[in-house]
ROVO-541988 format. One record per atom (N, C-alpha, C): residue in one letter; atom name; x, y, z. Coordinates in nm, 2 decimals, decimal comma. Example, Ala and Ser with C-alpha at 12.3 -4.5 7.8 and 13.67 -1.06 7.14 Angstrom:
// ROVO-541988
   type   atom        X        Y        Z
      A      N     1,32    -0,57     0,78
      A     CA     1,23    -0,45     0,78
      A      C     1,32    -0,33     0,78
      S      N     1,28    -0,22     0,71
      S     CA     1,37    -0,11     0,71
      S      C     1,29     0,00     0,79
***
This chain:
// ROVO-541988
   type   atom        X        Y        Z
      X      N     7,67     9,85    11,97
      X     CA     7,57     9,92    11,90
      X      C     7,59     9,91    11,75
      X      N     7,53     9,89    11,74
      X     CA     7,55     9,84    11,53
      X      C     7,55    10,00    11,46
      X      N     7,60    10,02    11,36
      X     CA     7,64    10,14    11,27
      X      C     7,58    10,22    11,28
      X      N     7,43    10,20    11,24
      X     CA     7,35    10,31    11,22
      X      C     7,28    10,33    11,30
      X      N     7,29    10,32    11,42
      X     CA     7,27    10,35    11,55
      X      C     7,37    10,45    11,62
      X      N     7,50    10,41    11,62
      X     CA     7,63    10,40    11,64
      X      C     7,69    10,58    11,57
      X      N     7,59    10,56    11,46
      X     CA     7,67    10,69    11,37
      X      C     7,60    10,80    11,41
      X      N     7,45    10,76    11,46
      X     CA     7,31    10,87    11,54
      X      C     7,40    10,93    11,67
      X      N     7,41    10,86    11,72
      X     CA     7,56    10,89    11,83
      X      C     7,61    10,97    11,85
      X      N     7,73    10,97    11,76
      X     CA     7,79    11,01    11,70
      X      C     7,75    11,17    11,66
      X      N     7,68    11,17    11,58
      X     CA     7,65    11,25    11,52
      X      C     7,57    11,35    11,59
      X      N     7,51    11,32    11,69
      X     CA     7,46    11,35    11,78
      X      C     7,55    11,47    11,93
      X      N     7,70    11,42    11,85
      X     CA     7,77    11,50    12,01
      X      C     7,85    11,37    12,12
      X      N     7,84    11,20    12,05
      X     CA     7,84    11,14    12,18
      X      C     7,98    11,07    12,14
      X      N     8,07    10,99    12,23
      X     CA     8,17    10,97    12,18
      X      C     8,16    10,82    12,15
      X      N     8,24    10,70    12,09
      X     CA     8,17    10,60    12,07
      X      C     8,38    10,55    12,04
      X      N     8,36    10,39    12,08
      X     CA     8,50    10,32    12,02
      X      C     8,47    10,22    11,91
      X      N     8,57    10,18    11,81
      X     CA     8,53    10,05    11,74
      X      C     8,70    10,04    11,70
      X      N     8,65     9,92    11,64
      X     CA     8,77     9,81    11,62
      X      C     8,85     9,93    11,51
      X      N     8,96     9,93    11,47
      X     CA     9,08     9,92    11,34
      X      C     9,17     9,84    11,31
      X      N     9,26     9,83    11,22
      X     CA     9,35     9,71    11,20
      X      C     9,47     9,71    11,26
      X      N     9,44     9,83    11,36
      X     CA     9,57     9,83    11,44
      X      C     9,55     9,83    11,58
      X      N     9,45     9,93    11,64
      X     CA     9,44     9,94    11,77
      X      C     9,28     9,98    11,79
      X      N     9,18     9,97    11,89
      X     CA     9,09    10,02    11,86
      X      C     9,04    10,14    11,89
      X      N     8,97    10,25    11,83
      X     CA     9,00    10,42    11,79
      X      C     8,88    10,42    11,95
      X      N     8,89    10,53    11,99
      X     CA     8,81    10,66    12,09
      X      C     8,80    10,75    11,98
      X      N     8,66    10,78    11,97
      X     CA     8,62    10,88    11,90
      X      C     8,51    10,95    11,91
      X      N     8,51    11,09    11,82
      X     CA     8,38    11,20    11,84
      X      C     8,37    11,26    11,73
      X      N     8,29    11,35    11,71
      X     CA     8,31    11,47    11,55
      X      C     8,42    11,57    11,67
      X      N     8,47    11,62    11,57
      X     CA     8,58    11,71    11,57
      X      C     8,52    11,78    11,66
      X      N     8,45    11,87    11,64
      X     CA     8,36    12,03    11,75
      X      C     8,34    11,93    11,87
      X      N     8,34    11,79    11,91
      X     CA     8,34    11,72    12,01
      X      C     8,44    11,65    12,11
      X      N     8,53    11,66    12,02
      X     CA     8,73    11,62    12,06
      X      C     8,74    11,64    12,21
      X      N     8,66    11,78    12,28
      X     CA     8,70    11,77    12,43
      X      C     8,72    11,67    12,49
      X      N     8,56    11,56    12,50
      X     CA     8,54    11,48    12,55
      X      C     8,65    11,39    12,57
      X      N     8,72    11,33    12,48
      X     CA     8,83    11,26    12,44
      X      C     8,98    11,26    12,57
      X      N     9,00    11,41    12,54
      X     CA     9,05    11,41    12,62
      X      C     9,01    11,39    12,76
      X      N     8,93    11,42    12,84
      X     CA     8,86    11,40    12,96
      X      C     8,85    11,24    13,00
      X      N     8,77    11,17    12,87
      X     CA     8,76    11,05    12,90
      X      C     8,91    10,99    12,92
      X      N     9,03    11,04    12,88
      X     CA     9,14    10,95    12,85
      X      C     9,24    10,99    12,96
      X      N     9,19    11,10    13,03
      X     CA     9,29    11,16    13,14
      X      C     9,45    11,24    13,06
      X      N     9,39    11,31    12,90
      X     CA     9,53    11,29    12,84
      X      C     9,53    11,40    12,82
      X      N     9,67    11,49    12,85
      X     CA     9,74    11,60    12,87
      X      C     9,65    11,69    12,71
      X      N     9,62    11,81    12,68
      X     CA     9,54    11,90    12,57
      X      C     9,66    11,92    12,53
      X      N     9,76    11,88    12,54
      X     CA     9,89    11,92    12,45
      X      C     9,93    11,84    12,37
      X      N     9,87    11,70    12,38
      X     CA     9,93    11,56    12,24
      X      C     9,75    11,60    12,16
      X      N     9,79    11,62    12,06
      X     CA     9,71    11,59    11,95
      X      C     9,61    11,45    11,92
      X      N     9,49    11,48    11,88
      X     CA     9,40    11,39    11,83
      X      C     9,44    11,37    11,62
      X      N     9,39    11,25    11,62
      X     CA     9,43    11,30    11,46
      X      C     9,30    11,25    11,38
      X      N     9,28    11,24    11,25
      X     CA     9,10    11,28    11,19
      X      C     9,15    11,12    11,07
      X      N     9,08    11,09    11,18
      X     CA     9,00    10,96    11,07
      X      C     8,93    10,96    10,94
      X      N     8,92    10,90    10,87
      X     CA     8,83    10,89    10,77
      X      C     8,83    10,79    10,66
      X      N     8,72    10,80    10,59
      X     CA     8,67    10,66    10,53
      X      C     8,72    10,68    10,37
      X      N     8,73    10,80    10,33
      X     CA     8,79    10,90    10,20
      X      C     8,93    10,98    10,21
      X      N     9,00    10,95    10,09
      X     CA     9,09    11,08    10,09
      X      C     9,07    11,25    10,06
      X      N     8,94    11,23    10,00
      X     CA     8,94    11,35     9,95
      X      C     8,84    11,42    10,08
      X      N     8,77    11,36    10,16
      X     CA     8,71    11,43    10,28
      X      C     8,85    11,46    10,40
      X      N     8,93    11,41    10,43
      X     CA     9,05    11,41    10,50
      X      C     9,14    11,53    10,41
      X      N     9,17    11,50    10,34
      X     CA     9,26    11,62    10,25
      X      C     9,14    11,74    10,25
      X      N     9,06    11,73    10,25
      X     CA     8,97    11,93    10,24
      X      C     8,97    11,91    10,40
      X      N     8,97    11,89    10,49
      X     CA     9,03    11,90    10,65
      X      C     9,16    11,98    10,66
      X      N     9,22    11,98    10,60
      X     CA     9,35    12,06    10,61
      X      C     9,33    12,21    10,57
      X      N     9,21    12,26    10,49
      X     CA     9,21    12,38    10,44
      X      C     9,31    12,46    10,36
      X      N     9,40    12,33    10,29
      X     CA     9,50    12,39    10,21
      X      C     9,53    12,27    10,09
      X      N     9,58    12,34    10,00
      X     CA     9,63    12,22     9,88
      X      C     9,67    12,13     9,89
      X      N     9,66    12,04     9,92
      X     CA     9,73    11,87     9,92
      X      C     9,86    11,89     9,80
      X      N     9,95    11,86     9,84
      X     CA    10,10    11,85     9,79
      X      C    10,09    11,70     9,68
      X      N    10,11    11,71     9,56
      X     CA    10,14    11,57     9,52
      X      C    10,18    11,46     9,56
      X      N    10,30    11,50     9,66
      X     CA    10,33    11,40     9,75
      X      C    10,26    11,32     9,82
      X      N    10,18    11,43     9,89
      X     CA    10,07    11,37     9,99
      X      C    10,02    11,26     9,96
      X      N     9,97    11,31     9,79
      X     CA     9,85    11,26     9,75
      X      C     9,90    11,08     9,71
      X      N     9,99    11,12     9,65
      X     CA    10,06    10,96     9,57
      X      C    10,09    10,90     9,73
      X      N    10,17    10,92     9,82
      X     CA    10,20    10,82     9,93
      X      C    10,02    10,78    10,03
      X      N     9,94    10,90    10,03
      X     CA     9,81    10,83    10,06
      X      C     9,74    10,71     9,93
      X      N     9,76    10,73     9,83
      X     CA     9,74    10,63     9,75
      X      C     9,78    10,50     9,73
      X      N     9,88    10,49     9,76
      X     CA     9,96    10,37     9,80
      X      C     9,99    10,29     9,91
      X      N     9,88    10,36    10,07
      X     CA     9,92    10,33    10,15
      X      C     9,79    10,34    10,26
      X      N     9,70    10,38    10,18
      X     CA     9,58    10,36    10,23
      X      C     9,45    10,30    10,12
      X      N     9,33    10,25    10,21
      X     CA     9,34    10,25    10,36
      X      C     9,50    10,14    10,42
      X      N     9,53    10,18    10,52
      X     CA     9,62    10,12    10,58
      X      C     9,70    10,14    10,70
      X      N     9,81    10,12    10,79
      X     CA     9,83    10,14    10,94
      X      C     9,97    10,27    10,93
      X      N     9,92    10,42    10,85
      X     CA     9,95    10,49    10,82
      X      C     9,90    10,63    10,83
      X      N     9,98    10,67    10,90
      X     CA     9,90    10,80    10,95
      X      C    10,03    10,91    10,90
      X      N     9,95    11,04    10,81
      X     CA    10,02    11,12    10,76
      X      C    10,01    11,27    10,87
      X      N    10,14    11,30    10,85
      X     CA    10,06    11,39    10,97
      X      C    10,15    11,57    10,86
      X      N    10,03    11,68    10,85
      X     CA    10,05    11,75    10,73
      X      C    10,00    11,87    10,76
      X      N    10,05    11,97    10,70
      X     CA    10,03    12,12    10,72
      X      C     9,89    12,14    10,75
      X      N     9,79    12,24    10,82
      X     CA     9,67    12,25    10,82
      X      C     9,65    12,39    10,88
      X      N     9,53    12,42    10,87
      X     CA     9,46    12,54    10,91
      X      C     9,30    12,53    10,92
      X      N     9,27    12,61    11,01
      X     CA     9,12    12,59    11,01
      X      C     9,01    12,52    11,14
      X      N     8,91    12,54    11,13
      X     CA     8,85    12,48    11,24
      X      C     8,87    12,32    11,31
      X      N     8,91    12,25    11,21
      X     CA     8,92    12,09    11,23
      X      C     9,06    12,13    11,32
      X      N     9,16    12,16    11,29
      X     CA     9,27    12,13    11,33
      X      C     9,29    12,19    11,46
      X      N     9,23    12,33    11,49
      X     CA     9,20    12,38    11,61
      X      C     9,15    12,34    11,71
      X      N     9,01    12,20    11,70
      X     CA     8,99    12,15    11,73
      X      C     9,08    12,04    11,81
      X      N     9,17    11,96    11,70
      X     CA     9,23    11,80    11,77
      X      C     9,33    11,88    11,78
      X      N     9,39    12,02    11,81
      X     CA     9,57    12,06    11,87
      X      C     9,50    12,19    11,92
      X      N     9,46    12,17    12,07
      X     CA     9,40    12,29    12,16
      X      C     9,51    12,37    12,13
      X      N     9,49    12,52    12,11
      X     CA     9,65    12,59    12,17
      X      C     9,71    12,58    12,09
      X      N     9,71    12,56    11,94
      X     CA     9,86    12,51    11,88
      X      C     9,86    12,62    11,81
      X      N     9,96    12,72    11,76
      X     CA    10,05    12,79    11,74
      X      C    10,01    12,79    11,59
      X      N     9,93    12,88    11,51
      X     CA     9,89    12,86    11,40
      X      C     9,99    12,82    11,30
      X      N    10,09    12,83    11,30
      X     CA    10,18    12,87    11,22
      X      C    10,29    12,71    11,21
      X      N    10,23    12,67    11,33
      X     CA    10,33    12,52    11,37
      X      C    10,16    12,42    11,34
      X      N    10,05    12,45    11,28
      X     CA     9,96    12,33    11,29
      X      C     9,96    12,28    11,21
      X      N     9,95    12,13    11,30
      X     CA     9,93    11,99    11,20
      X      C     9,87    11,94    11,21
      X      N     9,82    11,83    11,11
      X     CA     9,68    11,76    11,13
      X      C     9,74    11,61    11,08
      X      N     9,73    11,53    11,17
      X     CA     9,74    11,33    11,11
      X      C     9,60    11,32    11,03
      X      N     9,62    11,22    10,93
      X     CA     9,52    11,16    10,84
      X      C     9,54    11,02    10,86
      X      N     9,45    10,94    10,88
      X     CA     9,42    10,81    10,85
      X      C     9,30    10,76    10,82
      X      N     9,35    10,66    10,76
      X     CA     9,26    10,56    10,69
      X      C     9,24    10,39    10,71
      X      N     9,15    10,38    10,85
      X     CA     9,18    10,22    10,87
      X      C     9,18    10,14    10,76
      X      N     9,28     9,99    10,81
      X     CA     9,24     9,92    10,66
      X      C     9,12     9,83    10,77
      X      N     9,01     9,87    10,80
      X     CA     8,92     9,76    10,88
      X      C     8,79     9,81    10,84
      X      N     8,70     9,69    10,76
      X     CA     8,62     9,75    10,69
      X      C     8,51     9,85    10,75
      X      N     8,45     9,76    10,89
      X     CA     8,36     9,81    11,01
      X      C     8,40     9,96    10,98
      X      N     8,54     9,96    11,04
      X     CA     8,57    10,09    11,09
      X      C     8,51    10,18    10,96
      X      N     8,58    10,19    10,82
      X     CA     8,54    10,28    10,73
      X      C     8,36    10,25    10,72
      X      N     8,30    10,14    10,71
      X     CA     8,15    10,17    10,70
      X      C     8,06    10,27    10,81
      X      N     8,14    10,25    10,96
      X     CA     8,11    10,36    11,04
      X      C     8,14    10,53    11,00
      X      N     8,28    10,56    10,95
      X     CA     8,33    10,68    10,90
      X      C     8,23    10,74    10,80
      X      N     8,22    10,64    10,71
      X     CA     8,10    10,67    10,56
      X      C     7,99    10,72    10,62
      X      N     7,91    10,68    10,71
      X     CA     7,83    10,73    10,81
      X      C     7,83    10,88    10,87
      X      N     7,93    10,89    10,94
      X     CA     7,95    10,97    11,00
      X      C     8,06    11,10    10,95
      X      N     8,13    11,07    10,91
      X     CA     8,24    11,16    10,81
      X      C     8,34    11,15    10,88
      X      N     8,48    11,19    10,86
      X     CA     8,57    11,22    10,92
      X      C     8,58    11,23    11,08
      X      N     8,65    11,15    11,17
      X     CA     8,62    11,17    11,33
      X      C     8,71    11,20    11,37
      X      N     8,75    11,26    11,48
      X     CA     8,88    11,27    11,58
      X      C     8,89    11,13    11,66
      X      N     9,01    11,10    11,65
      X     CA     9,03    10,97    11,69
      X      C     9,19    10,98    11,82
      X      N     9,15    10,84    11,85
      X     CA     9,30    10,86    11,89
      X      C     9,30    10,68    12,00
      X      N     9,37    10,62    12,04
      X     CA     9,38    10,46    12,06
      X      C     9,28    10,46    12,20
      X      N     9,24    10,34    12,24
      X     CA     9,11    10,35    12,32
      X      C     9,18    10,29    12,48
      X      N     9,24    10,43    12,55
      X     CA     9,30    10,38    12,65
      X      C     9,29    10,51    12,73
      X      N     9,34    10,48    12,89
      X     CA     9,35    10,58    12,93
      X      C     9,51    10,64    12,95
      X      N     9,55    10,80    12,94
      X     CA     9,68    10,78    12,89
      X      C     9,78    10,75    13,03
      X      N     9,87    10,68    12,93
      X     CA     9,91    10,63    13,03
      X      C     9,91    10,48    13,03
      X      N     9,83    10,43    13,04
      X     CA     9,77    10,30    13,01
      X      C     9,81    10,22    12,88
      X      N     9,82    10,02    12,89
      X     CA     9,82    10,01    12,77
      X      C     9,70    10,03    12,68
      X      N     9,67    10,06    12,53
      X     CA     9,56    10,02    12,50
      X      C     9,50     9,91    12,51
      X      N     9,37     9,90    12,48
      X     CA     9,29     9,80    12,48
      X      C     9,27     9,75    12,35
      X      N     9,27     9,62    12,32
      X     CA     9,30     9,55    12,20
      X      C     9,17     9,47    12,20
      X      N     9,04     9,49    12,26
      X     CA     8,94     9,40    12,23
      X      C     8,83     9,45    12,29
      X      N     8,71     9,43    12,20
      X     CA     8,57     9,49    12,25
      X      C     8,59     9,52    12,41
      X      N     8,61     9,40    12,51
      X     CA     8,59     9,36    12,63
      X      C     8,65     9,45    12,70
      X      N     8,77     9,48    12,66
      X     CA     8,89     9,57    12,74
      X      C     8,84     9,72    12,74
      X      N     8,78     9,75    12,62
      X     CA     8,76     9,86    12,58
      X      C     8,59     9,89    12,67
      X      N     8,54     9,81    12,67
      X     CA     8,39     9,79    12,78
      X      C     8,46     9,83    12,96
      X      N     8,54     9,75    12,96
      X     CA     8,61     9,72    13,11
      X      C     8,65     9,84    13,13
      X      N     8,73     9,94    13,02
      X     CA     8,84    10,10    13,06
      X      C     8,70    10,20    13,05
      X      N     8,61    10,22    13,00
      X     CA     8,48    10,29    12,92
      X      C     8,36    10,28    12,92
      X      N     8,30    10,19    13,02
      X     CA     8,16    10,12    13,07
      X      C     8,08    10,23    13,02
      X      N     8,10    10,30    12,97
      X     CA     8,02    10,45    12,95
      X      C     7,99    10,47    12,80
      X      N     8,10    10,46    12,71
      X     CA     8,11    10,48    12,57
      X      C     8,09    10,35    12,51
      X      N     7,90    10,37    12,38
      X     CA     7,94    10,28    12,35
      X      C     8,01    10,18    12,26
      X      N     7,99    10,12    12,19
      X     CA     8,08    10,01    12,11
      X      C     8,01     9,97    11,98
      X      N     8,10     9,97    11,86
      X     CA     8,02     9,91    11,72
      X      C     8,03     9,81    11,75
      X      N     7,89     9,77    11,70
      X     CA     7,85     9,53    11,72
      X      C     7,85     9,58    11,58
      X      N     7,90     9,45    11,53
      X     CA     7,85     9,30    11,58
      X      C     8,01     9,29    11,63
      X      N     8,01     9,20    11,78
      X     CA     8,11     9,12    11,85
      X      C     8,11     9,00    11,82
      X      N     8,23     8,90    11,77
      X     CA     8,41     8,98    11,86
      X      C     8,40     9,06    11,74
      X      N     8,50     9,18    11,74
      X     CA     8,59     9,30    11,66
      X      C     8,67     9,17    11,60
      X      N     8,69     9,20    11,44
      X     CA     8,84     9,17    11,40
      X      C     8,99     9,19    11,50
      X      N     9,03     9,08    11,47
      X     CA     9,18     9,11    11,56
      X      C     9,22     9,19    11,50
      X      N     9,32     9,29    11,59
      X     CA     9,34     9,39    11,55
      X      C     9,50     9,38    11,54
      X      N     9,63     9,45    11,50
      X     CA     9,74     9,39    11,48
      X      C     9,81     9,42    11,64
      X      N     9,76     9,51    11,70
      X     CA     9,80     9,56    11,82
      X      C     9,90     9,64    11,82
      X      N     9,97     9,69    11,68
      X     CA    10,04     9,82    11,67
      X      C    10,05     9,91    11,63
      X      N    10,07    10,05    11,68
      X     CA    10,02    10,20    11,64
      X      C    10,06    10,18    11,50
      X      N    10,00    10,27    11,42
      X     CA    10,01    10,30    11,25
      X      C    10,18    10,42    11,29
      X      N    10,24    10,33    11,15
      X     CA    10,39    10,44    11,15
      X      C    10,31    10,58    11,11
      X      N    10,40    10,69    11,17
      X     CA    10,35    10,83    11,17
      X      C    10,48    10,89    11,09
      X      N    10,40    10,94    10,99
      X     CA    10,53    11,02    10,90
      X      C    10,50    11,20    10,86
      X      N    10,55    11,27    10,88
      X     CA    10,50    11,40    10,89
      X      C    10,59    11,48    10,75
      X      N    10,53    11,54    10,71
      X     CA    10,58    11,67    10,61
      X      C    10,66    11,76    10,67
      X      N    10,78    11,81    10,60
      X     CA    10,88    11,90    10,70
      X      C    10,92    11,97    10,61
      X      N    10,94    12,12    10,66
      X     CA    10,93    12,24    10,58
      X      C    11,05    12,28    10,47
      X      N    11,09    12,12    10,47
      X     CA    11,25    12,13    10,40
      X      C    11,16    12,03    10,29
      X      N    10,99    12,02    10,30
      X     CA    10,95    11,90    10,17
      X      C    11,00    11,80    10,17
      X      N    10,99    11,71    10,27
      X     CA    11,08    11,59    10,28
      X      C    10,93    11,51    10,40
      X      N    10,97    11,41    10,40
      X     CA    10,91    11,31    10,52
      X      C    10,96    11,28    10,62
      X      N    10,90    11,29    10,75
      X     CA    11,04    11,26    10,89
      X      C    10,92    11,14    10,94
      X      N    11,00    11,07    10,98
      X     CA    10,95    10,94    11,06
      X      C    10,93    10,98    11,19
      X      N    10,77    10,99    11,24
      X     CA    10,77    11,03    11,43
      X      C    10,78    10,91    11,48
      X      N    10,69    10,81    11,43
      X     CA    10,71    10,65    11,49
      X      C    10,69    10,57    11,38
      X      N    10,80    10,42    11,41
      X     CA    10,82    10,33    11,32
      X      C    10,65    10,23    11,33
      X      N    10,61    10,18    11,26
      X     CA    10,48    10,12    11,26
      X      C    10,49     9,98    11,18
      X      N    10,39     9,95    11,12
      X     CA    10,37     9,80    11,05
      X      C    10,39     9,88    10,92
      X      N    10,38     9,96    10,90
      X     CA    10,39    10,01    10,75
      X      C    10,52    10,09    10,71
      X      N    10,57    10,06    10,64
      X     CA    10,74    10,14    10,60
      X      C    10,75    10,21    10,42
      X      N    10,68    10,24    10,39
      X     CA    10,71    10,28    10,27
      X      C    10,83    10,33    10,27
      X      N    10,87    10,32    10,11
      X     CA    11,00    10,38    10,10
      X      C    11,04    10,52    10,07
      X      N    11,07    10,62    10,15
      X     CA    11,06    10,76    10,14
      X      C    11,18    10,79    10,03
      X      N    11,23    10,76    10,01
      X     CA    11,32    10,78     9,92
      X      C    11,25    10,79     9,78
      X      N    11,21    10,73     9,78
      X     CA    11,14    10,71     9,64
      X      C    11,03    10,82     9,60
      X      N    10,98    10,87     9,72
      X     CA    10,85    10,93     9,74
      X      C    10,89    11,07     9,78
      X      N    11,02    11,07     9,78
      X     CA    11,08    11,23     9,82
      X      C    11,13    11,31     9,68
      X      N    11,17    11,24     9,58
      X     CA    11,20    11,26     9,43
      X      C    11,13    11,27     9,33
***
């Protein structure tokens, strides 16, 4: 379904997949996130995390001050296969962490580096995302696979998708000691050291 079809969709309540430069995203608007899980068979206890095509629409998702840190390691690392994952509050986050414990909520930010992907986002604003599989399952790495697991949800054209690199974005989280903890190692390694001083 091409973009501006794709973003009607969307925007509309419907869920839809497209390519990134890592894996390709399952997605909805946030107030829509149920779906996600249902379609994926995946436990309401792992978190969705909020896509987007901007930093400054992703940072006001959090409902709280962006830390300078934040801001300089999203600068230097987006768009890119980097997912920050950061203090939050508020309807978005309640949304992608059913149940979560106000006081323990977090919210991932990302920023594909795939251009499709962000001309879809610009469209539609910030999405709940999360890899296009069912859990459990490997992801799906190509339009076709993602047709094959989801005959139901549909797909941004124009096909083929860019190859995608086929590995999750490193996840690095903010910790109440102000420091960065690595959840998973990814294609992207910035140097925290640097970024912690």
């Amino acid at each position: 379904m091409p973009a501006a079809l794709l973003a009607e969709w969307i925007l509309a309540g419907g869920p839809a997949i497209f390519p990134t430069d890592t894996l390709p995203a399952l997605a909805a608007l946030p107030a829509a996130a149920g779906q996600i899980w249902e379609l994926k068979s995946r436990p309401s206890n792992k978190p969705l995390i909020l896509m987007g095509s901007e930093p400054e629409t992703l940072f006001a998702a959090l409902e709280l001050s962006p830390r300078p840190q934040w801001l300089e390691l999203a600068e230097r690392c987006w768009p890119g296969a980097l997912t920050l994952v950061l203090p939050a509050r508020g309807a978005v986050v309640a949304a992608l962490q059913p149940g979560v414990v106000a006081a323990e909520a977090r919210l991932g930010l990302r920023i594909p580096a795939c251009e499709r992907a962000r001309e879809l986002l610009r469209r539609t604003g910030p999405l709940a995302t999360t890899s296009a599989n069912r859990s459990g399952d490997p992801p799906c790495l190509t339009a076709s696979q993602a047709e094959a697991m989801f005959p139901q949800v549909p797909r941004l054209a124009p096909l083929p998708w860019p190859h995608p690199s086929g590995q999750g974005s490193t996840v690095l989280a903010w910790s109440l000691a102000g420091t960065w903890q690595v959840l998973r190692s990814g294609a992207v390694m910035p140097d925290l050291d640097l970024l912690c001083n």
